[in-house]
N, C-alpha and C positions, 0 to 999 in steps of 0.2 A: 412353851412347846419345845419339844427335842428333837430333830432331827434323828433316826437311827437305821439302820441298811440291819436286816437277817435275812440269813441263808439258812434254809434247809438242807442238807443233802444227803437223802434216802437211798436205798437200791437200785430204786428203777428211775428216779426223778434228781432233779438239783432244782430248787425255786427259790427267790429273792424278793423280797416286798422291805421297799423305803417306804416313811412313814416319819409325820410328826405327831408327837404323843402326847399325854398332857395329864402327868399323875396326880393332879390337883381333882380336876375335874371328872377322866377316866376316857376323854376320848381321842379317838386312833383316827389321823384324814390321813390315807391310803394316797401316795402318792405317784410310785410305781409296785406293780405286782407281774413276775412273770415266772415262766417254768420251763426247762424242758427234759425232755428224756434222754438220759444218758447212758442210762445202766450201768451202772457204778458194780451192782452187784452180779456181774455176768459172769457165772460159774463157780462164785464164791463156793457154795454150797458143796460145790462138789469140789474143788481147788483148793482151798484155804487159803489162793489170794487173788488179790486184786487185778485183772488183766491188764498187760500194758496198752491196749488198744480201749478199755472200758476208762482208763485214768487218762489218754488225751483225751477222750469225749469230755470229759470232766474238767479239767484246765479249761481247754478252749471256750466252754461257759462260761467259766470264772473268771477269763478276759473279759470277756463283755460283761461280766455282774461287776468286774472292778469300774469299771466304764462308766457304768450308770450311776454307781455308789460316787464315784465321783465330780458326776457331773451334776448331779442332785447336790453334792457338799454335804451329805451325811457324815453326822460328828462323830458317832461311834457307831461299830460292824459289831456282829456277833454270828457265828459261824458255828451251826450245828451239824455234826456228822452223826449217822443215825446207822442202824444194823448191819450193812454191808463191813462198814469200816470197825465196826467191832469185831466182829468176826476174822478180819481177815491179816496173816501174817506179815503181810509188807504192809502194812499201813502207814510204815515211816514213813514210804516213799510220795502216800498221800498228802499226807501232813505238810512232807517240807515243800511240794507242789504249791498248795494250797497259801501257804507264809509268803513264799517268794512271789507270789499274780495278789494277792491281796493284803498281803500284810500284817493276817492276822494270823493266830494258830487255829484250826478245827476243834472243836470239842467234841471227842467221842464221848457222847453222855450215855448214860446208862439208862434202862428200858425203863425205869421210874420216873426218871429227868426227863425223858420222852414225854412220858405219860401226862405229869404234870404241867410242859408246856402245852401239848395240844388243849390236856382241859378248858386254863386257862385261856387261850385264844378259842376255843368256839363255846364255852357257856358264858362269858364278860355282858353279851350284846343281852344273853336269853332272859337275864336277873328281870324280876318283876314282868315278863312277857306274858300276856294272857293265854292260855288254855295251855300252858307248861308247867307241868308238875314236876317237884322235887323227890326225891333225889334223882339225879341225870346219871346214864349212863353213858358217857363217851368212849367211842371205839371207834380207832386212828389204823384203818388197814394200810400198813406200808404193803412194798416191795418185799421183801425182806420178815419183816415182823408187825404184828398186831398187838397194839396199845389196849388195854381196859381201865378206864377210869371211872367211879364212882363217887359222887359226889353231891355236895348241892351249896352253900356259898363258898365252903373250901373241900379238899381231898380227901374221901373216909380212908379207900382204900387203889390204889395200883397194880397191875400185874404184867409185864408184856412177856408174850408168847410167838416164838418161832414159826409160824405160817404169815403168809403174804404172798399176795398174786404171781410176784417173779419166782420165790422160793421153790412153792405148791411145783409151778408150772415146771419150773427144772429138775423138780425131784423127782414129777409125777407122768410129767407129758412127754418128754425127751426120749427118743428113741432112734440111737445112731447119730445122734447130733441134729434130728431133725423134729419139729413138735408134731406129736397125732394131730389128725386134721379130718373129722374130729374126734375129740377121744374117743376111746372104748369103754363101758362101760366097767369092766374094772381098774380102768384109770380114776375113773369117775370114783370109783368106792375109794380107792386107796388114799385119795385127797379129802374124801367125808370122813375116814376113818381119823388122819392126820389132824383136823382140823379137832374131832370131836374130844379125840386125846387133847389138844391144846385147851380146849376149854372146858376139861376137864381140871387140867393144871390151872388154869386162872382161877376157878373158882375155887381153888385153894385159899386164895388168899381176897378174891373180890367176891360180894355175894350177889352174885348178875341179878339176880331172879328180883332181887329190894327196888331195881332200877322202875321208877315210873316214867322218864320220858327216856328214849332212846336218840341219841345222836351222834350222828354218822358222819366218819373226817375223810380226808383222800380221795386222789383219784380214781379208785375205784366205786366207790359211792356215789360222787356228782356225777360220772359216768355213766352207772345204773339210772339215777335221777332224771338225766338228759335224754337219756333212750325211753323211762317210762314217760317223760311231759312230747314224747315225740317231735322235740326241736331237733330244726334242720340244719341248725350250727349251734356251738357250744356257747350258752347266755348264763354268766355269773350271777345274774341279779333274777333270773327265772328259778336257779338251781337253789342258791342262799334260803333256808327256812322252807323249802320246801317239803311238803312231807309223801313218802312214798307207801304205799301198804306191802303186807307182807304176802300177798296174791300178789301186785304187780313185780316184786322182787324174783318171784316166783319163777314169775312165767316170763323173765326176762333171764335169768340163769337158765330157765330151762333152754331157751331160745339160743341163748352163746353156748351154749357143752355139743347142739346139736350144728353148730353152723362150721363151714367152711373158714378157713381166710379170708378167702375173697368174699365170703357173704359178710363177714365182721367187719372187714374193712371198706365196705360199700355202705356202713350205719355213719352217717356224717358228724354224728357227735362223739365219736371213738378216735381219740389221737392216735398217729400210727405205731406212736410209741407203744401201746395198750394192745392191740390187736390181737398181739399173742396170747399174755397176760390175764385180758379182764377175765374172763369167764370162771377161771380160778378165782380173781379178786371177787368176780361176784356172789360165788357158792362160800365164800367165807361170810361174806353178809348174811345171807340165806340162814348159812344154817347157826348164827349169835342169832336172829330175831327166830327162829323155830326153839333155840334151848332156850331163852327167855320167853318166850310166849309173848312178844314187842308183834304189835297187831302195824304196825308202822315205824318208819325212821324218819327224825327229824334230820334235813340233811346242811351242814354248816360247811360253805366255803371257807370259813374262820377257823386255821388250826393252829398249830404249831408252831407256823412262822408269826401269827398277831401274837402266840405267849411268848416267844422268844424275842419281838418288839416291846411285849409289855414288861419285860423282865431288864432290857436295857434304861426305862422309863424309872 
């Protein structure tokens, strides 16, 4: 077994999961997993850079993720920077941040490198799973950006596209520095229109429609998932393989576009981090499972961060 520390670190999230691996055999014992919301990418979109007030949020994590990387004794870090930090002009500034609290350099990978780690870390467990049909389609909604991956024991084809819950929501909800609450109905269009163009572009190069099972990565997803099973607090091992229908997705998007703040932030399985966010993260789900015709989503706590553990393995 190998001890190994990854990081994630998306737009709206940084998460960390240590782990002993074991590439003989193929299995992952999970030995810390955590997250929080930083918003790495607060105003990129509109700025082209990073804010100095969004990068201490970001350090000051990454004290404590060095913390734990080291009090675990994990042998080797590997440290994934994801959409925000692509994007945005000072990224030096993030990088050398990041080298000095950890030690390591970031890897701004690219939207394929994305893609292929999430794959990896949530179809590993599903191999040989009963009532799961091949070929999988995984779709990794960041902050930031959305992953398509198609597959079934390895990668047909990859695509990531420019919408994600923080993106959407600052492109499309923002007005005067402050989010509609709640939106207007041609907020609403402009973000269906955004997203339909995005995967319209994916399917350039993925063919979504070939997809027979559908599975769903991120905090937006397990979100969704946590509000349709009606839990009163967020349960990893309620959410992991669970499956959601595309009526329940439905009328849960439908439920966040027409609520309040305070009505969002009153759902006990919504991080405050999210609050803003999901409802856009949610109408991005909606509407992948309406252009595939996905009667369900399979939903995997396993993303990103197990392939970036399984790629140090």
């Amino acid at each position: 077994m190998k001890r190994v520390a990854a990081v994630d670190c998306g737009t709206n999230s940084i998460r960390l999961l240590v782990a002993d691996v074991d590439p003989a055999t193929g299995e992952l014992k999970e030995l810390d997993r955590r997250m929080q919301i930083v918003r790495l990418g607060q105003g990129v979109d509109r700025t082209g850079r990073l804010a100095p007030e969004a990068l201490e949020r970001t350090f000051a994590a990454c004290r404590e993720y060095a913390a734990v990387i080291k009090g675990l004794g994990a042998e080797h870090v590997r440290f994934v920077a994801t959409s925000a930090s692509r994007d945005a002009e000072n990224r030096a500034d993030f990088v050398r941040g990041v080298v000095d609290i950890l030690g390591v350099e970031p890897e701004v990978i690219t939207g394929d490198q994305e893609a292929e780690f999430s794959f990896t870390g949530a179809t590993k467990e599903l191999t040989g799973h009963p009532h799961i049909e091949l070929p999988y389609l995984v779709v990794d909604i960041g902050g930031g950006s959305t992953e398509f991956v198609l597959g079934g024991e390895t990668v047909r084809a990859a695509r990531s596209v420019d919408v994600g819950c923080v993106r959407m929501t600052e492109r499309h909800l923002l007005h005067d520095g402050e989010i509609t609450d709640p939106p207007t109905e041609s907020q609403i269009a402009a973000i269906k229109a955004d997203i339909a163009a995005a995967l319209d572009r994916a399917e350039e190069t993925v063919p979504l429609s070939e997809a027979a099972t559908l599975v769903g990565l991120a905090g937006s997803v397990t979100t969704v998932a946590a509000i349709a099973q009606g839990l009163d607090h967020y349960d990893s091992a309620a959410i992991h393989h669970s499956r959601i229908s595309r009526a329940a997705v439905r009328g849960i998007t439908e439920r966040l576009l027409a609520s309040t703040h305070a009505e969002r932030a009153a759902i006990p399985v919504i991080h405050p981090g999210r609050v803003d966010v999901i409802a856009a993260g949610a109408l991005v789900l909606l509407a992948i499972m309406e252009r595939i015709g996905a009667e369900e989503v399979v939903v995997s706590e396993h993303d990103i961060l197990d392939g970036i553990a399984w790629s140090l393995a």
